[in-house]
BALUMDO-529808 format. One record per residue: x, y, z of N, C-alpha, C in turn; residue in three letters. Coordinates in pm, whole numbers, plus 50000, padded with zeros to 5 digits. Layout:
! residues N
XYZXYZXYZALA;...
This chain:
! residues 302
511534917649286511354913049423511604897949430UNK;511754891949546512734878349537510774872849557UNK;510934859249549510184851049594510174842949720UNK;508874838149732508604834949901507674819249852UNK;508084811749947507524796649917507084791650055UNK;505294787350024504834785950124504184778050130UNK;503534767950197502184760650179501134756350266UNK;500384751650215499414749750328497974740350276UNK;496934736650311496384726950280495034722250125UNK;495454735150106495294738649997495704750349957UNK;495544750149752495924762149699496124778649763UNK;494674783549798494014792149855494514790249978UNK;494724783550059495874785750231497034786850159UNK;497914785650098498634787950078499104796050004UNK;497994802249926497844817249882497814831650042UNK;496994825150051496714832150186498194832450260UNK;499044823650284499664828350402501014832850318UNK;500794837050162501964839350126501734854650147UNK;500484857950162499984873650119500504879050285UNK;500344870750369500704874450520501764879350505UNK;503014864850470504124872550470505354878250404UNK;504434885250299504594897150245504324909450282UNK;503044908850316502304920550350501484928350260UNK;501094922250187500194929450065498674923850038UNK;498374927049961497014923549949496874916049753UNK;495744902049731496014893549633496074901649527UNK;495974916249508496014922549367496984926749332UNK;498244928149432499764932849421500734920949409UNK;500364904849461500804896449434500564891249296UNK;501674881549287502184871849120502444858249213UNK;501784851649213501254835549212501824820449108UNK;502414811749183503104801649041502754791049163UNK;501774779149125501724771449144502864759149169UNK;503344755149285504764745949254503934730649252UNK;503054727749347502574718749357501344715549396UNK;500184709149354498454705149380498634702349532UNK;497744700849643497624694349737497254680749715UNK;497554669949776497304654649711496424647149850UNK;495284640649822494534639149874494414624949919UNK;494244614550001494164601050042493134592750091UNK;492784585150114491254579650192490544588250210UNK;489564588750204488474596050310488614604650282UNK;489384614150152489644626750167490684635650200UNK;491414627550292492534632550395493804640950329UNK;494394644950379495694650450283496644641850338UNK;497364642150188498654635850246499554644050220UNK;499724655850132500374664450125500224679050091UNK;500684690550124500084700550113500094705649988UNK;499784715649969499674724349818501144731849834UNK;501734734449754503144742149796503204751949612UNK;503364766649657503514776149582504284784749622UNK;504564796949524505804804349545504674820349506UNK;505484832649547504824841549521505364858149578UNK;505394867049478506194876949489505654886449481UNK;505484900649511505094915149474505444914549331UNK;503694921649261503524921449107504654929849075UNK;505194930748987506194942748884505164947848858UNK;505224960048872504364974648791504544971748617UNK;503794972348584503794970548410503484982448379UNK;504204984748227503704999748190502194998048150UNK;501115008648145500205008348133500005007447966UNK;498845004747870498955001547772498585018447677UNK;499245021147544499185029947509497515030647482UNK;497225050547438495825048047454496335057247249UNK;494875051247234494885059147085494135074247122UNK;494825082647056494315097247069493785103046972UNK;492715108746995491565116246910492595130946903UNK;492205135146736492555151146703491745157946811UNK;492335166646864491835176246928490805187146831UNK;489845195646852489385208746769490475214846799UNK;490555226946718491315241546778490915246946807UNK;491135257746910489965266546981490695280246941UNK;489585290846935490005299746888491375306947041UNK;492055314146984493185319847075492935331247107UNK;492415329547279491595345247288493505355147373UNK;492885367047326493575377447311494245376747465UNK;495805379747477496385378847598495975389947717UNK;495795383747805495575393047941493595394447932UNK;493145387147861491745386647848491065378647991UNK;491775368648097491625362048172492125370848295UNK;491115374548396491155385748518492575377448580UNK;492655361948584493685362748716494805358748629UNK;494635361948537496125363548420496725375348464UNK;495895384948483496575400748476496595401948645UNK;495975394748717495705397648916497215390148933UNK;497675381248768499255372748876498725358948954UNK;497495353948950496995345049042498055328748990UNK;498185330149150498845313749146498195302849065UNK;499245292949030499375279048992498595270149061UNK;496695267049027496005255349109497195245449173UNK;496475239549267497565225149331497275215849219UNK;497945204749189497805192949142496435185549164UNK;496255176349094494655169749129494765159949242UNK;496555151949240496565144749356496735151849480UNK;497155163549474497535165649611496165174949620UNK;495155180249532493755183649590493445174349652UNK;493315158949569492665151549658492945149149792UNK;494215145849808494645144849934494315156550073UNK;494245168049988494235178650043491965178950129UNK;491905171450031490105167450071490135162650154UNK;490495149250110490475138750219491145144150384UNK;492115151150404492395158550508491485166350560UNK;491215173750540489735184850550488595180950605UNK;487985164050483487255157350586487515156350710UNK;488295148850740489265142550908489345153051006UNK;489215168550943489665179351021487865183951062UNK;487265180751012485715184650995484845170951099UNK;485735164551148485225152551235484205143651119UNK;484105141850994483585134950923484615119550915UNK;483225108650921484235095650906484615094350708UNK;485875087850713486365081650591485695071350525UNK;485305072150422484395059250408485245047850330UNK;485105035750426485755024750391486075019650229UNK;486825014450187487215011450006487074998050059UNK;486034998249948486324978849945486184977549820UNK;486914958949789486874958449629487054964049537UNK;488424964549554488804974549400489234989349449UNK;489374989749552489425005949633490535013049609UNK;491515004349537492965009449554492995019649456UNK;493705028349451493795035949337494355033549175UNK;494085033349090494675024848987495305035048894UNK;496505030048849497465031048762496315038448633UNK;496665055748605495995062348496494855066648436UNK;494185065948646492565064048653492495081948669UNK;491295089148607490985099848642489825101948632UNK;488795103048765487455107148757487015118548675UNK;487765127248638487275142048543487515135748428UNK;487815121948380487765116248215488625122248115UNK;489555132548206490315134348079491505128848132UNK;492515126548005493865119248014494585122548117UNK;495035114748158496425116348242497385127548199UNK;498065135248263498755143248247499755137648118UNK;500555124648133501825124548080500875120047945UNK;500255113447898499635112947798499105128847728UNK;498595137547786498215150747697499795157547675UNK;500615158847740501995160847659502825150447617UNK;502215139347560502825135847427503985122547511UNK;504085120047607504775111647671505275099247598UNK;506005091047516506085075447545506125062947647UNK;504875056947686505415043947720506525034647717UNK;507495028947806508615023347771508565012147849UNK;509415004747875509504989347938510774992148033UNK;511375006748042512205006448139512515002148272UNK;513235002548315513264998148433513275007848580UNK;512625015348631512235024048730512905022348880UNK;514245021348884514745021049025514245026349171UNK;514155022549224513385022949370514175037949393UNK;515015040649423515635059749416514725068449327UNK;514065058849229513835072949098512585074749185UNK;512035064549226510605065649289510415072149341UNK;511555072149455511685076349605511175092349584UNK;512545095849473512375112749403511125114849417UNK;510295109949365509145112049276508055114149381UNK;508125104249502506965106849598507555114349667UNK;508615120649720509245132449794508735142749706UNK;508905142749611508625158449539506655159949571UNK;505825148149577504655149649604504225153449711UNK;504775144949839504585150149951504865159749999UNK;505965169349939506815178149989505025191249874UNK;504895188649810503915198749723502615197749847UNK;502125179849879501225181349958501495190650086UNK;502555190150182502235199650291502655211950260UNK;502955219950137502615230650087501685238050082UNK;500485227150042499445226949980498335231550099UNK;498885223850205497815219950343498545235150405UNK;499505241350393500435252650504500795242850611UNK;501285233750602501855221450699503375227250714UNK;503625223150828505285228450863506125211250874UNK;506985206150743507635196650812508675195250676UNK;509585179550727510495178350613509815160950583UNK;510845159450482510755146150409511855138950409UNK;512155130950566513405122550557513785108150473UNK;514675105350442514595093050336515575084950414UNK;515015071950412516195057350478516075047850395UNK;516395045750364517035031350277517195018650374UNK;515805012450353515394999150470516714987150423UNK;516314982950290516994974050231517244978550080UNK;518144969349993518214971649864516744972649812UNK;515704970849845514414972549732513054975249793UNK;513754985649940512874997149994513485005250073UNK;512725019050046512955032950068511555036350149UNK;511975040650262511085046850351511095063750391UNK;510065065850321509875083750358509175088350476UNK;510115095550566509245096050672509025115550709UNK;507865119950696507385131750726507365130550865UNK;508385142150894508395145551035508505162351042UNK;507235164351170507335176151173506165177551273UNK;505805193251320504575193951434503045192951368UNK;502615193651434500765193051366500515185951268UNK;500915171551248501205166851123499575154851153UNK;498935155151219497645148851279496475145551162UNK;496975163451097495735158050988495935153150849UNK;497495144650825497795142050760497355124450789UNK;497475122450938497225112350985495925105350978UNK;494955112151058493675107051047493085097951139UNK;492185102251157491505086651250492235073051241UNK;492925067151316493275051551310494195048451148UNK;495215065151115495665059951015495235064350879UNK;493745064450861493185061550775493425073850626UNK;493725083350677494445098150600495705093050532UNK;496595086450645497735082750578497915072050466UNK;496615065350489496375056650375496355061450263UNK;495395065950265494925078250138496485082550087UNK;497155088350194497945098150141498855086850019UNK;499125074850080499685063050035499605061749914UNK;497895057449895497385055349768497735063449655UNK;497685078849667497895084549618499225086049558UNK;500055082949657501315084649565501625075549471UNK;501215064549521500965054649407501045055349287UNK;499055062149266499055072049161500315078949068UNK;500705087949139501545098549100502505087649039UNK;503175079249105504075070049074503725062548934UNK;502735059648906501985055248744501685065348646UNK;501415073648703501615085748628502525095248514UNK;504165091048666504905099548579505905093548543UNK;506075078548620507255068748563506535059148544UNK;506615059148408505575047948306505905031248304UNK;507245034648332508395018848323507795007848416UNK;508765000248457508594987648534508934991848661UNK;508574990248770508654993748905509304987448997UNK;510614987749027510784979149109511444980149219UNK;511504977449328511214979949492509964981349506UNK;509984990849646509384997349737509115008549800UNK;508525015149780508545028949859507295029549982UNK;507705032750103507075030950220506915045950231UNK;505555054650333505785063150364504965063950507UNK;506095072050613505235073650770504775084550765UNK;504095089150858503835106250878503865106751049UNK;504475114151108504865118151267505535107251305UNK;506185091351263506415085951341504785072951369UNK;504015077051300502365071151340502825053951258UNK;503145053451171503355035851157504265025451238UNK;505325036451257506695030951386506215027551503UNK;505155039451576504725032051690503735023651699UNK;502745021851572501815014551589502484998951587UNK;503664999651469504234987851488504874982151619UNK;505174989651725506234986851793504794980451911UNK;503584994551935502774986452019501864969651973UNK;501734971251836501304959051821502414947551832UNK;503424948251805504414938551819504234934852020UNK;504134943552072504044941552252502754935952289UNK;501664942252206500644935152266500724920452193UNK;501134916352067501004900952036502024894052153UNK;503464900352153504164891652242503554889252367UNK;502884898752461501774891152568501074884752547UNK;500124886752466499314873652375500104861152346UNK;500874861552289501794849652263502074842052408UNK;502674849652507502674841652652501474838852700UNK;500504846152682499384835852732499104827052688UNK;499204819552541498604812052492500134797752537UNK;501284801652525502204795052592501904786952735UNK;501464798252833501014798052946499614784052984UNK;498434791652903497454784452884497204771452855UNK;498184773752732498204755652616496814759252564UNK;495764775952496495194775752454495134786452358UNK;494304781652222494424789152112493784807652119UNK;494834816252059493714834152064493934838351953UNK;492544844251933492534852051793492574862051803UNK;492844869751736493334883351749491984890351631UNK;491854909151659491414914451575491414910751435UNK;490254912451325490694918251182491844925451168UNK;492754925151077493744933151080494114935450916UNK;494564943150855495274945750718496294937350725UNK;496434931650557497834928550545499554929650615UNK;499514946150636500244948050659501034944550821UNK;499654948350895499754944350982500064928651058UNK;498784919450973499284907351021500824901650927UNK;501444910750925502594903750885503934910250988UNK;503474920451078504234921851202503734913551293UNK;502174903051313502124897451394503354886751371UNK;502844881351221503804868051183505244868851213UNK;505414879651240506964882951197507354884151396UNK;506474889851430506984890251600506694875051630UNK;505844870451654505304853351702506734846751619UNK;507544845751528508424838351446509374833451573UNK;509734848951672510564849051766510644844651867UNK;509434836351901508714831351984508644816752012UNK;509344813452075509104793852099508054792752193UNK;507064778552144505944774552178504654782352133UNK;504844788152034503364791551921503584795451827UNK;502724793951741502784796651608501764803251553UNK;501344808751449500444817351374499244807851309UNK;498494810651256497704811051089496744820851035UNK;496454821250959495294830250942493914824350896UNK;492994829450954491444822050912490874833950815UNK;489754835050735488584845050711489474848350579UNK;488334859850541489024870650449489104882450408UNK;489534889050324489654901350367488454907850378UNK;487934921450392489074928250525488424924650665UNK;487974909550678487874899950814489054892750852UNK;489624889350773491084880150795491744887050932UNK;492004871951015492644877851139493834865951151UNK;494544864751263495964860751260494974853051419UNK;495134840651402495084831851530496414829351613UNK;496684828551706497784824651792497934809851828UNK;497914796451835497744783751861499244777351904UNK;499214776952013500154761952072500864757151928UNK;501774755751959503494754851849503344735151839UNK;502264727851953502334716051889501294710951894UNK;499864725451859498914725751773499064725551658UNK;500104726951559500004734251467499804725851367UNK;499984709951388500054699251308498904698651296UNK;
């Protein structure tokens, strides 16, 4: 991923507004100091802090040492009832989960918020036993994981998840730029993939993630985005309309508006609509998940 150079009045502002516009959050960013903020009389600045900063590379995860297994004795074939009933192939553990987390949403139960550390991590499994590609014998490598191989990889998941759910849809693929791929599930009744305010599709997100550390061990590089009905397209398109009115009022006014808490992701369609905009400008105050995007007069900004 290329790098982005930003600054602001110290280190930490200028950490901060690199994470804006990106769109990620400080655990997916890689950070290089270019320059200290330099300080004058009284304290004052005379110059800002100026750093550079990019989406982390996925690292392969580190090998694990493996214990001999016992042997278990080999019980006699057709001894297991749904051996001989023919019974299907359980779902996967990610797409159970996912398949939960839906169920909740469908049961009017709220999602309970992730904070600190919430994300899903690279080779984590609550049942304590290994990761799949580790119990068959897998190598770790330092390869290099093309944004296509990815793409594969979370299509084949999602496409298992609305299997999984009896969901009726497909898995379209666009190619945003050279170093993202956007999967977009389109299809009817696709709601409870969605979730309250999103919050399903998050999940569903996270998860592929997962899967993505899982089964391509290498270095990661792009992006893989995923919508479900069309639900991130329009949220983007209405938040982009409501900042641009916002933006004229504060034009209008000659006075500063703050806007909601918002995710990463989001305040980086504010940043990115306001860019288009003569006579205001952005910043961000607070932190996460309080961090909001202020609107201020374009010759406030000094």
């Amino acid at each position: 991923m290329e790098w982005v150079e930003t600054t602001g009045r110290t280190v930490e502002d200028a950490k901060e507004a690199a994470l804006d516009q990106l769109g990620i959050d400080e655990s997916e960013a890689e950070f290089e100091i270019l320059e200290e903020a330099k300080t004058g009389l009284f304290g004052r600045v005379r110059a800002d802090a100026r750093i550079r900063a990019r989406v982390l590379p996925k690292a392969p995860r580190p090998k694990q040492e493996r214990r001999p297994r016992k042997q278990r004795p080999r019980k006699e074939a057709g001894s297991r009832p749904e051996r001989a009933a023919g019974k299907a192939a359980p779902a996967t553990d990610d797409q159970a989960a996912a398949v939960a987390v839906a169920d909740d949403d469908a049961e009017g139960s709220t999602p309970r918020p992730r904070r600190g550390g919430g994300r899903a991590r690279a080779g984590s499994n609550s049942g304590g036993a290994a990761p799949r590609d580790q119990q068959e014998g897998n190598q770790m490598t330092d390869d290099v994981v093309p944004v296509g191989t990815q793409a594969d990889i979370v299509t084949e998941f999602l496409e298992g998840l609305l299997t999984s759910l009896g969901a009726e849809g497909t898995v379209n693929r666009t190619q945003v730029d050279e170093e993202t791929i956007e999967l977009s599930v389109v299809g009817d009744d696709l709601g409870l993939l969605i979730g309250p305010k999103g919050q399903t599709l998050t999940a569903v997100h996270e998860l592929s993630r997962t899967v993505l550390q899982r089964r391509a061990t290498g270095r990661h590089e792009g992006r893989v985005r995923i919508d479900i009905g069309g639900y991130r397209q329009r949220r983007q398109e209405a938040l982009a309309r409501f900042v641009t009115a916002q933006a004229e009022l504060v034009v209008a006014e000659g006075a500063s508006r703050a806007l909601e808490p918002m995710n990463a992701a989001d305040r980086k369609v504010v940043h990115d609509t306001v860019n288009d905009i003569d006579g205001v400008a952005t910043i961000s105050e607070g932190v996460d998940p309080d961090r909001r995007v202020v609107l201020i007069p374009e010759a406030a900004e000094a």
